[in-house]
Backbone as JSON, one array per atom type, in Angstrom:
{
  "sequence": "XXXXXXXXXXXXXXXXXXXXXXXXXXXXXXXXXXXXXXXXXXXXXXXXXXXXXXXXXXXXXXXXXXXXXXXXXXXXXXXXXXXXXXXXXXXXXXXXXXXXXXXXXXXXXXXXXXXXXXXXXXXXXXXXXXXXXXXXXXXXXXXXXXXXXXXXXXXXXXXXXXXXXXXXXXXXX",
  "N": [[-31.58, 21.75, -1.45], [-30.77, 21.09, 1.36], [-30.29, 19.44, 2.41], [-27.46, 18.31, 1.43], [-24.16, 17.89, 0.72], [-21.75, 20.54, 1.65], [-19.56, 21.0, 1.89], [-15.83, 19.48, 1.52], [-15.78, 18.65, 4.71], [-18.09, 17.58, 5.51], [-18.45, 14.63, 4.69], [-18.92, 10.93, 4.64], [-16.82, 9.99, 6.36], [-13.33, 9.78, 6.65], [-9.91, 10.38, 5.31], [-6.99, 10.05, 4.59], [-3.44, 10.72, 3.51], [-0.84, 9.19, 1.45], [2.43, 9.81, 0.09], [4.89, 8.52, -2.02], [8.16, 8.9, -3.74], [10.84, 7.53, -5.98], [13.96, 7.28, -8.07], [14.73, 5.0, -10.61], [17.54, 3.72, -12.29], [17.12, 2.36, -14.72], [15.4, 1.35, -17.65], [11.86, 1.24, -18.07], [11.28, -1.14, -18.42], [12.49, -2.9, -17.78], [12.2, -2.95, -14.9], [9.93, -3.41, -14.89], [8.99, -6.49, -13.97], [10.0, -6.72, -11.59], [8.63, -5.04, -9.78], [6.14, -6.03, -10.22], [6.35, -8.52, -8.93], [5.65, -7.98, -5.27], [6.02, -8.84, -2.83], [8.79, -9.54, -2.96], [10.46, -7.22, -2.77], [8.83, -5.66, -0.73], [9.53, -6.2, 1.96], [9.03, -6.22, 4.58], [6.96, -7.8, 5.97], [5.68, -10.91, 6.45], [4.53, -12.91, 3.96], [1.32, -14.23, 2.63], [-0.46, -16.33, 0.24], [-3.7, -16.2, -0.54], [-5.76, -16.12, -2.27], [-5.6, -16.43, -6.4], [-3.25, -15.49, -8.66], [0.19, -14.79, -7.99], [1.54, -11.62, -8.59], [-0.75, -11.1, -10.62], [-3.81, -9.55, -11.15], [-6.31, -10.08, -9.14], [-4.79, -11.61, -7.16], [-4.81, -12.64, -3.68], [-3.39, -11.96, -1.09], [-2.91, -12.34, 2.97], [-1.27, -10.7, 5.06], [1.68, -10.5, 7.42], [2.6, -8.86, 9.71], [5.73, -8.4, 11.02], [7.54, -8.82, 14.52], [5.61, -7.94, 16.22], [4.42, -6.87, 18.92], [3.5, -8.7, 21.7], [1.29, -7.88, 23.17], [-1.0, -7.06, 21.23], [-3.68, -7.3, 19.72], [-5.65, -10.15, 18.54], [-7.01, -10.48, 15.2], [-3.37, -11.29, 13.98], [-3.15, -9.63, 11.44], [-3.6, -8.46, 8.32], [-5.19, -7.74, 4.85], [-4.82, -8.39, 1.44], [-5.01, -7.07, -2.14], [-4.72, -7.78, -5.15], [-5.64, -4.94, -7.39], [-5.92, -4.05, -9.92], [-4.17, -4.09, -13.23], [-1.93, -2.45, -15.39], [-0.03, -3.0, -17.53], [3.61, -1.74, -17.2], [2.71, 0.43, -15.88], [0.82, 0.91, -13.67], [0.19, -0.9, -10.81], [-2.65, -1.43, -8.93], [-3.82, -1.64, -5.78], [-5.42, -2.89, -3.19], [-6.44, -2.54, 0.51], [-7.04, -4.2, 3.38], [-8.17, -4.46, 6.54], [-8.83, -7.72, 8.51], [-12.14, -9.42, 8.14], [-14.4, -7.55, 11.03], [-12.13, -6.66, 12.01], [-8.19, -5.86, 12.55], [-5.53, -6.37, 14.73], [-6.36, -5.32, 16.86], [-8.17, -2.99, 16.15], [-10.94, -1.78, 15.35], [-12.51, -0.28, 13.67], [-14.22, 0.33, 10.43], [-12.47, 0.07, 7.51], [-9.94, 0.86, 4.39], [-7.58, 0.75, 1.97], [-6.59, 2.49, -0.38], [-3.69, 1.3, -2.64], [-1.42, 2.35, -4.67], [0.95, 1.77, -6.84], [2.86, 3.62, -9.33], [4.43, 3.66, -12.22], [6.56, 5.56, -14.28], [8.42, 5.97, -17.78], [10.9, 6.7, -18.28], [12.92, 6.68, -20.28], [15.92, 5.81, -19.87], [15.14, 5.74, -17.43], [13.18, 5.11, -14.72], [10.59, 6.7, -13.18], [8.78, 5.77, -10.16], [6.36, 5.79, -8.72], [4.64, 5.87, -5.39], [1.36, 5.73, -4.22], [-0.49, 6.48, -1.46], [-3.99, 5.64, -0.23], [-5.92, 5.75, 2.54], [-9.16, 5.23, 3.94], [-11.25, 5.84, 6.07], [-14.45, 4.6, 7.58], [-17.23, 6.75, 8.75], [-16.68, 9.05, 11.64], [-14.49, 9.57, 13.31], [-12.67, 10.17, 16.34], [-12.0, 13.78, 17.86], [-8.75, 14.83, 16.02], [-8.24, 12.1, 15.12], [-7.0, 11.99, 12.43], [-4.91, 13.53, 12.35], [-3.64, 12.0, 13.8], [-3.26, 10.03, 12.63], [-1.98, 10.3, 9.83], [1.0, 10.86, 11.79], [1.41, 8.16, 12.63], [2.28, 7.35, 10.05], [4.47, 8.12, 9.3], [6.36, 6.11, 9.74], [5.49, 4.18, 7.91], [6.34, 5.84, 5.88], [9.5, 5.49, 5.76], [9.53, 3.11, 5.91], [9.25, 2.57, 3.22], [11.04, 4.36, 2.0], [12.74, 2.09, 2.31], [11.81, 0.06, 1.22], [12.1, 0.83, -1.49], [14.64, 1.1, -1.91], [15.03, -2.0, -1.89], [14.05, -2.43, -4.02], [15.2, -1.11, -6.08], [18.0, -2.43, -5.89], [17.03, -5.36, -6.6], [16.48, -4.62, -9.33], [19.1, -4.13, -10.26], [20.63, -6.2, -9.95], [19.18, -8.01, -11.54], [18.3, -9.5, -14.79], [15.87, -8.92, -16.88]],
  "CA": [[-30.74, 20.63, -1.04], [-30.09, 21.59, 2.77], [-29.27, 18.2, 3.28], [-26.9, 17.85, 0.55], [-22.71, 17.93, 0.66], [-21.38, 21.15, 1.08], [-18.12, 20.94, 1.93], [-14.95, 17.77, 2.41], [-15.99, 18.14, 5.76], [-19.35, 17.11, 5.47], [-18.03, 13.57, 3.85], [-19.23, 10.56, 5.83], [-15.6, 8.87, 5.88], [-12.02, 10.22, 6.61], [-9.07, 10.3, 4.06], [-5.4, 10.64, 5.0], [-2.48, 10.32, 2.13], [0.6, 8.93, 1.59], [2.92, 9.89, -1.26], [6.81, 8.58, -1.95], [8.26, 8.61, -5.1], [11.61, 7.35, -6.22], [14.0, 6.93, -9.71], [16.07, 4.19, -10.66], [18.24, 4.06, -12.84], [16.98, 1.29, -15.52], [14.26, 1.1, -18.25], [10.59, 0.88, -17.21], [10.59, -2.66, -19.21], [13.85, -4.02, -17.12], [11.9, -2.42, -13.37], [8.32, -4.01, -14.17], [8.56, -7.75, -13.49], [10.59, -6.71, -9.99], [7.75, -4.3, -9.59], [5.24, -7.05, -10.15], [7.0, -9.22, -7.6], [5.65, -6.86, -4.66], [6.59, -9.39, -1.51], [10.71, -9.26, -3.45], [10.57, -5.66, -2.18], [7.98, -5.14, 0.3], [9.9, -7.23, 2.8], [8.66, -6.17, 5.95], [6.34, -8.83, 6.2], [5.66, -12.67, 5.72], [2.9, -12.41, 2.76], [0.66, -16.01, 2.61], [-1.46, -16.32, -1.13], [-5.17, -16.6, 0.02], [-6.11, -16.51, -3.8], [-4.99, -15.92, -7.08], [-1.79, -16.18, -9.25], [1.09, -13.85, -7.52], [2.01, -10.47, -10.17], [-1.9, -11.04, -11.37], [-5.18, -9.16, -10.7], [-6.93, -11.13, -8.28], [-3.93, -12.35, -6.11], [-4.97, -11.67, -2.48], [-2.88, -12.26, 0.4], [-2.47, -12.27, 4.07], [-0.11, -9.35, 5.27], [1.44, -10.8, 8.73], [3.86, -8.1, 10.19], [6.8, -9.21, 12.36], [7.64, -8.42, 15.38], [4.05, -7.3, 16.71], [4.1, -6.79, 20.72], [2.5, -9.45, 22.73], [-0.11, -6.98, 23.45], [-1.59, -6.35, 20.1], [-4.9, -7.83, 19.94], [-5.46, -10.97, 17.89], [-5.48, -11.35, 14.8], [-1.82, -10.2, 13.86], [-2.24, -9.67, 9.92], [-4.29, -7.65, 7.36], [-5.16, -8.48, 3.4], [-4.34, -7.01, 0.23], [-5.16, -7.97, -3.06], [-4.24, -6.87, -6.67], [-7.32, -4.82, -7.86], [-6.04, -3.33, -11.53], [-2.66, -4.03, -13.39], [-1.82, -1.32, -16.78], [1.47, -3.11, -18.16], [4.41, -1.51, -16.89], [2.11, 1.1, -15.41], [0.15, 0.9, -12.65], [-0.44, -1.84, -10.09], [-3.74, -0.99, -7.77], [-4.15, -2.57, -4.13], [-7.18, -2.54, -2.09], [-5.96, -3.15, 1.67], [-8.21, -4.11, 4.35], [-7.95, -5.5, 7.95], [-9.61, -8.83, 8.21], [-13.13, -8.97, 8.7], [-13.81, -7.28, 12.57], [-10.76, -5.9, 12.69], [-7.38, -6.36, 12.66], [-4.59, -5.58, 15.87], [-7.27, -4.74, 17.85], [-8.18, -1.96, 15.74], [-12.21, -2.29, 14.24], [-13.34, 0.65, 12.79], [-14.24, -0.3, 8.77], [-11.05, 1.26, 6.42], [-9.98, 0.63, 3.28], [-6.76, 1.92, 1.69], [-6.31, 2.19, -1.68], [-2.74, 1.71, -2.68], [-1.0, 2.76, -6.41], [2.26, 1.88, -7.65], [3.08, 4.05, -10.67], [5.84, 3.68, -13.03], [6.77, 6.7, -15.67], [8.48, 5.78, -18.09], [12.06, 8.15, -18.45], [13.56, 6.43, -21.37], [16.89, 4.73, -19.39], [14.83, 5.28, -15.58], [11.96, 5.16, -14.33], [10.14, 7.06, -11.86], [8.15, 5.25, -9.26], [5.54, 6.59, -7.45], [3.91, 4.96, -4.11], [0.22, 6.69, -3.5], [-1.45, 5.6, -0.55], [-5.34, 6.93, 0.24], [-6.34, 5.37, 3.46], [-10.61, 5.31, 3.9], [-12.5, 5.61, 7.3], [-15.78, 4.95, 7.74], [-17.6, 7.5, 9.49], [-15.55, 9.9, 11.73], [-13.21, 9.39, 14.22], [-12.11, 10.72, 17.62], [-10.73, 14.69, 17.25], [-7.56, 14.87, 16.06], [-7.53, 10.98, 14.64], [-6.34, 11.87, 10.77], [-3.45, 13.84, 12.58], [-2.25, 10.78, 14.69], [-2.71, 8.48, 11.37], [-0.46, 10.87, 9.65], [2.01, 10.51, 12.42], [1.95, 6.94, 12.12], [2.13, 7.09, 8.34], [5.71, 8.71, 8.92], [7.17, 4.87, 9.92], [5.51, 3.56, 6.31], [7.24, 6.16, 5.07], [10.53, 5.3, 6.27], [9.59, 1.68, 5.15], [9.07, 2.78, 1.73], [12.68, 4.2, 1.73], [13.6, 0.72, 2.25], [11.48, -0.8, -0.32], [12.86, 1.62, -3.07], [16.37, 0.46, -2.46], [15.52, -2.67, -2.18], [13.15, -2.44, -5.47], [17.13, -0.51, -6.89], [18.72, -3.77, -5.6], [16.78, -6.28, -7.13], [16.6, -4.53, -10.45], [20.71, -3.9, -10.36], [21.01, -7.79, -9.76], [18.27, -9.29, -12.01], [18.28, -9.17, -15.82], [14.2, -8.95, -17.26]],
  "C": [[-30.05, 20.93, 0.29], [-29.59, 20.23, 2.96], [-27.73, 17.71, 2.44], [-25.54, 18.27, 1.2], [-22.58, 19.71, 0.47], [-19.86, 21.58, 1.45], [-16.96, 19.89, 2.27], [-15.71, 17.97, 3.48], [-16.88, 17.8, 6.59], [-19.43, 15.38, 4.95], [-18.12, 12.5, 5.04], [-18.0, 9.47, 6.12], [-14.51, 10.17, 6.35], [-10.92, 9.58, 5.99], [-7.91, 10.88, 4.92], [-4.16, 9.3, 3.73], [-1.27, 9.86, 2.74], [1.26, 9.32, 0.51], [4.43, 9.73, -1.3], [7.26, 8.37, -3.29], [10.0, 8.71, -4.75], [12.23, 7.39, -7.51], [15.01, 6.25, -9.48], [16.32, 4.17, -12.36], [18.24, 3.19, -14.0], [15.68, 1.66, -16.3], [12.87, 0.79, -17.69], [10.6, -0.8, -17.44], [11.74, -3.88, -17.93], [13.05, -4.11, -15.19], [10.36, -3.46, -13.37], [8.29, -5.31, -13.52], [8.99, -7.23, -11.88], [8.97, -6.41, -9.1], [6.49, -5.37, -9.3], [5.66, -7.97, -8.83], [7.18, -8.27, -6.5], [6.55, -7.63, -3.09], [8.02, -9.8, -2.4], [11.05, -8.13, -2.61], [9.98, -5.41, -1.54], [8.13, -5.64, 1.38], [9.77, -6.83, 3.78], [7.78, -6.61, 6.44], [6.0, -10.04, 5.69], [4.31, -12.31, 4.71], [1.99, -14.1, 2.89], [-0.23, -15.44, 1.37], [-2.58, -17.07, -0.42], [-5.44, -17.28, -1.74], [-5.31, -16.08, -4.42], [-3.49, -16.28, -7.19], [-0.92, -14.67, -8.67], [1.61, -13.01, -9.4], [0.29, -10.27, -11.0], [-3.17, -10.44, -11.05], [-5.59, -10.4, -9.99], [-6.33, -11.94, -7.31], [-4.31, -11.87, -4.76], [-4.26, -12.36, -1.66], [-2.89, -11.57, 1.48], [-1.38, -11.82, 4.12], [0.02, -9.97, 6.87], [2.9, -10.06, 9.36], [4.71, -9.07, 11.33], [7.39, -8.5, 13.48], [7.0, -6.93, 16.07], [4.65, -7.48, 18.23], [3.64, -7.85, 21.23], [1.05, -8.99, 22.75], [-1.28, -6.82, 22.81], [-2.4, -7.36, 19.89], [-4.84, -8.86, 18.63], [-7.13, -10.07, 16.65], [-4.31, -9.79, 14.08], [-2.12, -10.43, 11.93], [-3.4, -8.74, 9.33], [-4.26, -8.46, 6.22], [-5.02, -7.38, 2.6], [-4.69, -7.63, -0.77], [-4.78, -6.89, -4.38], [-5.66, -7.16, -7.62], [-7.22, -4.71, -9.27], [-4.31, -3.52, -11.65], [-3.23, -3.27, -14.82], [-0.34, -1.63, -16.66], [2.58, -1.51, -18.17], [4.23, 0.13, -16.63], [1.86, 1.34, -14.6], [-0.1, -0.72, -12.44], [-1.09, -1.09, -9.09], [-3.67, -2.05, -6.98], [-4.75, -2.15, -3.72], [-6.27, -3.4, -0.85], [-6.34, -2.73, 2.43], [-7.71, -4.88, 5.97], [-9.05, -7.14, 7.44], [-11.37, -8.76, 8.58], [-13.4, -8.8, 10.19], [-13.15, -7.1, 12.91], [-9.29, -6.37, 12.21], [-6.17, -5.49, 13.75], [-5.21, -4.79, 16.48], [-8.17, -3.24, 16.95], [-10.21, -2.26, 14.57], [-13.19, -1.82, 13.62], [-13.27, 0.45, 11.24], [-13.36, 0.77, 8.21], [-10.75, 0.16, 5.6], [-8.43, 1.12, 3.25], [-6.64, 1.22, 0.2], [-4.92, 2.7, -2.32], [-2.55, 1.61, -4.26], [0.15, 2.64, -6.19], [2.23, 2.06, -9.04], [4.69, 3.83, -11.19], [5.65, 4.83, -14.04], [8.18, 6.25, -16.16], [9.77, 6.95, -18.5], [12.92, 7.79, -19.81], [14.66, 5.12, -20.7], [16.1, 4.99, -18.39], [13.96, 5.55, -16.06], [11.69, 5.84, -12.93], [9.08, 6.27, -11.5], [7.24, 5.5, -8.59], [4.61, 5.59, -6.18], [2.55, 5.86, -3.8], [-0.21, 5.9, -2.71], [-2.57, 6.39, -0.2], [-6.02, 5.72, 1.43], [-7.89, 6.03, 3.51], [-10.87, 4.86, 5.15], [-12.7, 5.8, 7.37], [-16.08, 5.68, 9.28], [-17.09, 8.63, 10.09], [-15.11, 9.58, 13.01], [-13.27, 10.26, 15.6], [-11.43, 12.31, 17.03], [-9.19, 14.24, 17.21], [-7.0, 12.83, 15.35], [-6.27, 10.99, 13.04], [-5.03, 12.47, 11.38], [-2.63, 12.9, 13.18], [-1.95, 9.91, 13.51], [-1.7, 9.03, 10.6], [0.96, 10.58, 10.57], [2.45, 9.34, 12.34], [2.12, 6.47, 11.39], [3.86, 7.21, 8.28], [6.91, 7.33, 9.2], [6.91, 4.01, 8.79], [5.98, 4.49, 5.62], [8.89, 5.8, 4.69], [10.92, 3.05, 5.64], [9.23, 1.96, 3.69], [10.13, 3.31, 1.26], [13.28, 2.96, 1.07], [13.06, 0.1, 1.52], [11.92, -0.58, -1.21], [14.11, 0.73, -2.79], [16.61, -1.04, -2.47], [15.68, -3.29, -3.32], [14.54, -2.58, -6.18], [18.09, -1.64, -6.63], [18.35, -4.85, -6.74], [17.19, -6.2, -8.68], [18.11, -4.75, -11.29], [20.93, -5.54, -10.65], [20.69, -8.52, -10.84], [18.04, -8.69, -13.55], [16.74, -8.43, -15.89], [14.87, -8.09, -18.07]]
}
């Protein structure tokens, strides 16, 4: 098998992570509907429903960030859709540019995002995985710049947790 796989870096694709995890301070059962309601908490962009019932497998929307540059190559938005729900578990997201690109950007990627819940008795821990997928391979040194620019969705995933810890504080379920 000379032609076969013998090491990651033989893999015809590049992989770069994300991982944030939070705990609030409420029941998994009181955190899921919020949780389900991802544009409540993911407010750093206008969301639009392409398909599908919002909180349900199969919801996909248009992701249209705000305050994009002038510059930034048309079009201004990405998609996302809800691939797998596991009651007061896991919600899976598949999130893609649009077809040919999106913000100038038109190499084929994928990311496959996870929101976990564990289950603490009174809290819950949270977890955010993100596994970003691109095809083929890249320019040296690309997975280290996407890391770098991973460290401003981190920083927005701060701000989702508290606002996630907001909503829940506020809102019976």
């Amino acid at each position: 098998m000379a032609d076969g796989y013998r090491t990651l870096d033989d893999k015809p694709y590049e992989s770069v992570y994300l991982h944030a995890e939070t705990v609030i301070d409420h029941p998994v059962r009181r955190v899921w509907p919020h949780v389900l309601n991802i544009g409540g908490w993911m407010s750093a962009h206008d969301l639009e429903t392409v398909a599908g019932e919002p909180g349900k497998v199969g919801h996909f929307e248009k992701v249209l960030p705000r305050k994009l540059a002038a510059e930034v190559p048309q079009p201004h938005y990405h998609m996302y859709g809800i691939a797998e729900i596991i009651p007061l578990k896991l919600i899976a997201l598949e999130v893609m540019p649009e077809k040919g690109g999106s913000y100038g950007k038109t190499r084929q990627s994928m990311s496959f995002d996870s929101i976990l819940l564990n289950d603490l008795g009174e809290r819950t821990a949270l977890t955010f995985l993100m596994i970003d997928v691109f095809a083929g391979k890249g320019e040296p040194g690309f997975c280290e710049r996407r890391k770098e620019e991973l460290k401003h969705a981190r920083s927005l995933l701060e701000q989702y947790f508290e606002n996630l810890k907001g909503l829940v504080e506020q809102g019976g379920a």
